[in-house]
N, C-alpha and C positions, 0 to 999 in steps of 0.2 A: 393296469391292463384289464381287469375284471370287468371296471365298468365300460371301457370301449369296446371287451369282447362281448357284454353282455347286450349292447346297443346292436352289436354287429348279428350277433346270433338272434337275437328278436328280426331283424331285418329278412335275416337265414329263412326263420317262419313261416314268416309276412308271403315272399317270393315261391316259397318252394325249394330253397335249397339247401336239401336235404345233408350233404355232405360239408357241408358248411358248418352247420347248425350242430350236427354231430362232433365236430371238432372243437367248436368253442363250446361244446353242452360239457367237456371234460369227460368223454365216454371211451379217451383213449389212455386214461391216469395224468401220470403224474410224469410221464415218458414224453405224451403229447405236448406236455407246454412246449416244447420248440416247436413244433407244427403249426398250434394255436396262435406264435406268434407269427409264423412266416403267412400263415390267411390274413391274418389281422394288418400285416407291413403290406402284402396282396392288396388287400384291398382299401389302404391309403393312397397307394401309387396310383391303383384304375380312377382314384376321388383326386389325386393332385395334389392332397394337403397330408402335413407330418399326423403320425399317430393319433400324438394329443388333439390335435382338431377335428379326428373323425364325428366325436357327439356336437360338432355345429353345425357340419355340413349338410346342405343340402340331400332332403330325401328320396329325392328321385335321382339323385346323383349317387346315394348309397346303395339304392336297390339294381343299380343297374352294375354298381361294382362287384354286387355280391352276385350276381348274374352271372357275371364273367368271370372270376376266380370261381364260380362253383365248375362250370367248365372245363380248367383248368387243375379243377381235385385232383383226377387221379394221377396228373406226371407229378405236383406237388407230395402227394403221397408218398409215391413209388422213387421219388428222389429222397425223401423222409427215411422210408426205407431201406434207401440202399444206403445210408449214412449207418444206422442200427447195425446193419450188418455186416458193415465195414468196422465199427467199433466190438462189435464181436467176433469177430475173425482175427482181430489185433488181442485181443484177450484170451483168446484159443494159443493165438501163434505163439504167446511169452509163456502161457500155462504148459504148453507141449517142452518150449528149450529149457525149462527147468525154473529153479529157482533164482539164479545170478541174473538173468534177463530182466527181469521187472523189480529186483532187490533195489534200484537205485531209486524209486518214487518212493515205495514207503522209507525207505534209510533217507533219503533229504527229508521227507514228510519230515521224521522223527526227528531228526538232528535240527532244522529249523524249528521246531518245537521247541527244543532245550534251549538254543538260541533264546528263544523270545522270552521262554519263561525265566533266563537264567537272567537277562537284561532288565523284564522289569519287574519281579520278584526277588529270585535270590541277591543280587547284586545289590540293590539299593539296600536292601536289609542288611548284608554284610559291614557296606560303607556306614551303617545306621549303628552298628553294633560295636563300630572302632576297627572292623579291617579292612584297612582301605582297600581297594580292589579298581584299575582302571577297566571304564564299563567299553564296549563296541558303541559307535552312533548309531543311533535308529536310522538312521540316513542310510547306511551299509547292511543292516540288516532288512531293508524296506527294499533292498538292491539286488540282494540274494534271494529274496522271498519271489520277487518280481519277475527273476532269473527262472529261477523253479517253475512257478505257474506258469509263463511261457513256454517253457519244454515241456510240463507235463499235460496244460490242457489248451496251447497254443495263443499264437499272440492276439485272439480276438477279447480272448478271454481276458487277457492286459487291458487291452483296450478299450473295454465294456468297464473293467474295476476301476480306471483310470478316471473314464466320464463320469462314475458314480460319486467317483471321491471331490471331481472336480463341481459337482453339483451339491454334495454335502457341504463344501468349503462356501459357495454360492449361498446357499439357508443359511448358514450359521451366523454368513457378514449379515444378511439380510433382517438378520434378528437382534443383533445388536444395536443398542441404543445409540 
């Protein structure tokens, strides 16, 4: 994404748009990359073509998209915003009910932890050492794990690990002889 944000923000420049340029310049950290990408999906959509094709298209067709999402900054902002603030209000409200309220993210955290390490560390060592031990399939701990990060950082977030995996599986055939 660097280099289409970096095409897009040169274009930002070029035009004058200020609020644009400052968003993919990285002047909002490390908190912004979702902003940087929602300008960046912004302004595929005003061009017509997926992400990856922003650095072909046409540049009078980029400069007039960055035109119009810079336009469009401050409700993109201020719904950026209100997302932040929403996710801290939800960190407020479990820090206030105590401890027992938000114990179940870090205890799955943990617990699928030992899980993974006990499956493909301790266990195979054990069967390795002479005590036999029947292990969990990766299948079922890939199930729970799955379970987990959709309750804890909701089902896009599946969704998103899902397409990743599904394109690392993609290179991998692709590199075979």
């Amino acid at each position: 994404m660097s280099l289409i944000g970096g095409v897009i923000a040169g274009i930002a420049s070029k035009v004058g748009a200020e609020l644009v340029g400052k968003v993919l310049g990285d002047r909002f950290g490390p908190a912004g990359g979702q902003l940087a990408e929602t300008v960046v999906k912004e302004v595929a959509k005003r061009v017509g073509v997926p992400v990856e094709q922003l650095p072909e298209a046409n540049e009078k067709e980029l400069e007039d998209a960055v035109r119009s999402v810079e336009t469009t900054m401050p409700e993109i902002i201020a719904l950026w915003a209100k997302g932040l603030d929403g996710q801290f209000a939800l960190l407020q409200a479990e820090t206030e009910q105590g401890f027992w309220q938000s114990a179940w993210r870090w205890g799955w955290m943990y617990l699928l932890a030992f899980f993974w390490i006990w499956r493909i560390v301790v266990g195979p060592a054990m069967n390795a050492w002479g005590w036999p031990i029947e292990l969990v399939d990766h299948a079922i701990l890939l199930t729970l794990t799955t379970w987990f990060i959709s309750l804890y950082m909701g089902g896009h977030t599946v969704k998103a690990l899902g397409s990743s995996a599904i394109e690392a599986v993609k290179s991998m055939r692709g590199r075979q002889p």
